[in-house]
N, C-alpha and C positions, 0 to 999 in steps of 0.2 A: 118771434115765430109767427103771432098772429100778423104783424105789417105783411112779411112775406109770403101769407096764405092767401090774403089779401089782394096783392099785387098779381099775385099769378092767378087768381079767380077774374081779376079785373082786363087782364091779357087776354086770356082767353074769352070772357064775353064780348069788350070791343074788338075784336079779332075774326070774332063769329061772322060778325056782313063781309067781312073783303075776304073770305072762302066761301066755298061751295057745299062743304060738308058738314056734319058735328058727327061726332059717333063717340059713347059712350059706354065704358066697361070695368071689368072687372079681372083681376090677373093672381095668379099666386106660383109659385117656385123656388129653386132650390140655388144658394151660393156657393161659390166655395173661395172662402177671406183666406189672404197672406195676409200676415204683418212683416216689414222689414222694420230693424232698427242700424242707426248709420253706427260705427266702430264697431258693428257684431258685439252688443253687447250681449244679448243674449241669442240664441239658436231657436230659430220656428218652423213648425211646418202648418199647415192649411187645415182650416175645419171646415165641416159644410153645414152652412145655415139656411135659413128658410126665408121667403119674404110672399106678402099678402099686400093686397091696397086695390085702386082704384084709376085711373087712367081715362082721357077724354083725346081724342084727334080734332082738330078742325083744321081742312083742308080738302085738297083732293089728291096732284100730284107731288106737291109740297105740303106740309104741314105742318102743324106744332102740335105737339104731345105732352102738356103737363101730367103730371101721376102724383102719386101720392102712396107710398106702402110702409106700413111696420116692417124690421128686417131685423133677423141674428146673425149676429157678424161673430170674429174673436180666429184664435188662433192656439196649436199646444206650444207652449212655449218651456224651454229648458234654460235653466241659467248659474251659475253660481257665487255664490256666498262662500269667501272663503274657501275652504277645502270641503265644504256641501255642494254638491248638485243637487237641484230643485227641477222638477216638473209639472208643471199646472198647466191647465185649460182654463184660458182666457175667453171669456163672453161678453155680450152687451148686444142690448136692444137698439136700435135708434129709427128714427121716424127720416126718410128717404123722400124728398122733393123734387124729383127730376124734370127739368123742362127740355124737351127734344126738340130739336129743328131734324125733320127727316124731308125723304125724297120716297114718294112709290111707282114700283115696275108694274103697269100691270093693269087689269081691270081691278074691278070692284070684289068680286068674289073669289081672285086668283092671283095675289098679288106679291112682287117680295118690295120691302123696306129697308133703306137705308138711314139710321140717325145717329147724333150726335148732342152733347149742350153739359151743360154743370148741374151736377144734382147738387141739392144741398141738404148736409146729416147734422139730423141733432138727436143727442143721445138721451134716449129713456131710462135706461137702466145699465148699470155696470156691476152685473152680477158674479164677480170673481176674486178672487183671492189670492191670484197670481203672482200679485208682485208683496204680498205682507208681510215675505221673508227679506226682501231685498234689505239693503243696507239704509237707503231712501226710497219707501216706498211712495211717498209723496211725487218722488222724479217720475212717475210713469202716468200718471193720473191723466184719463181722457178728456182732451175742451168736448164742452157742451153743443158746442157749432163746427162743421168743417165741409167747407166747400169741394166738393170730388170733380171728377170729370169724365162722363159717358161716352162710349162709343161702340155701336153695333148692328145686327140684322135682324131681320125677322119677317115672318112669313103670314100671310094674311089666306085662310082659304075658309070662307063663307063667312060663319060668326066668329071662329076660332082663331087664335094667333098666335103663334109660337118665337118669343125673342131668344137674341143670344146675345149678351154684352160686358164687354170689357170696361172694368172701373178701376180708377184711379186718384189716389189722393192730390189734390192740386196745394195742399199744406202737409204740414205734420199733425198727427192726430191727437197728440197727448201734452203737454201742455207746457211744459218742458222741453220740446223738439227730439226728431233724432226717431221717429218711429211715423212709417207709411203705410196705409193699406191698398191692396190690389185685390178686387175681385170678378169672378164672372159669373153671370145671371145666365139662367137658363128661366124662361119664365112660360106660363102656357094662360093664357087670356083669353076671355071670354064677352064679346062685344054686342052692348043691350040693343042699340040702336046707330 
């Protein structure tokens, strides 16, 4: 995790002369996580989680957006054991590395954004109990690492920014296979410089 903090620190500062801009902020908002599992092993519907973090643009009408934000992720999930039905609410933290390649419409103080690029999740904490009852609980268990895939808008007017984005798992998330997550951000950001 440290190489790849690394790396994207190192991007963005040799990156800084061949643009025009730097601008630097701060974002926080709200998810709302699917999980799918493949053969319908169990039944999900959506939570809404929250995420916080940090964000730099260098550019002008093209740019790259690295970030950085803590996120709750998870899903209610139903399943059965037998002739039990179980219902539990699945959680987890994870630390969100997104690198954006965007496009901006617009002046400086009145702008919309289009981006796109791979975030990359690594999970903090997997605070649930969801799957203890299963037959193998072991089979559900979340990888520590999972490469996603962003794609979305967002609006630019003076300091303020308002994103909207579609997220996707580019693997399976649990370790095991057989279980995807989809989410989307709604985020409102606050830009220092």
């Amino acid at each position: 995790m440290k190489k790849l903090l690394l790396v994207a620190f190192a991007v963005l500062m040799t990156s800084a002369g061949a643009f025009a801009q730097f601008h630097l902020g701060a974002k926080a908002g709200l998810n709302y996580n699917t999980i799918k599992a493949q053969d319908n092993q169990f039944n999900e519907s959506g939570v809404l989680g929250y995420q916080i973090g940090v964000w730099a643009r260098v550019g002008k009408s093209f740019y790259l957006q690295p970030e950085i934000y803590v996120g709750s992720k998870g899903s209610n999930i139903t399943f059965s054991t037998g002739s039990t039905t179980t219902q539990e609410k699945q959680k987890f933290t994870t630390l969100d590395v997104p690198l954006l390649l965007g496009t901006r419409i617009g002046s400086d103080k009145l702008n919309l954004r289009l981006m796109a690029g791979p975030s990359f999740q690594f999970l903090l904490d997997d605070n649930s109990s969801a799957f203890s009852q299963a037959t193998n609980p072991d089979f559900y268990k979340y990888k520590t690492f999972v490469t996603n895939g962003q794609v979305g808008a967002g609006v630019d007017l003076g300091n303020i920014s308002v994103d909207l984005r579609y997220e996707a798992s580019l693997q399976d998330i649990n370790k095991n296979n057989g279980q995807k997550q989809s989410l989307l951000h709604l985020s409102l950001g606050f830009k220092f410089f």
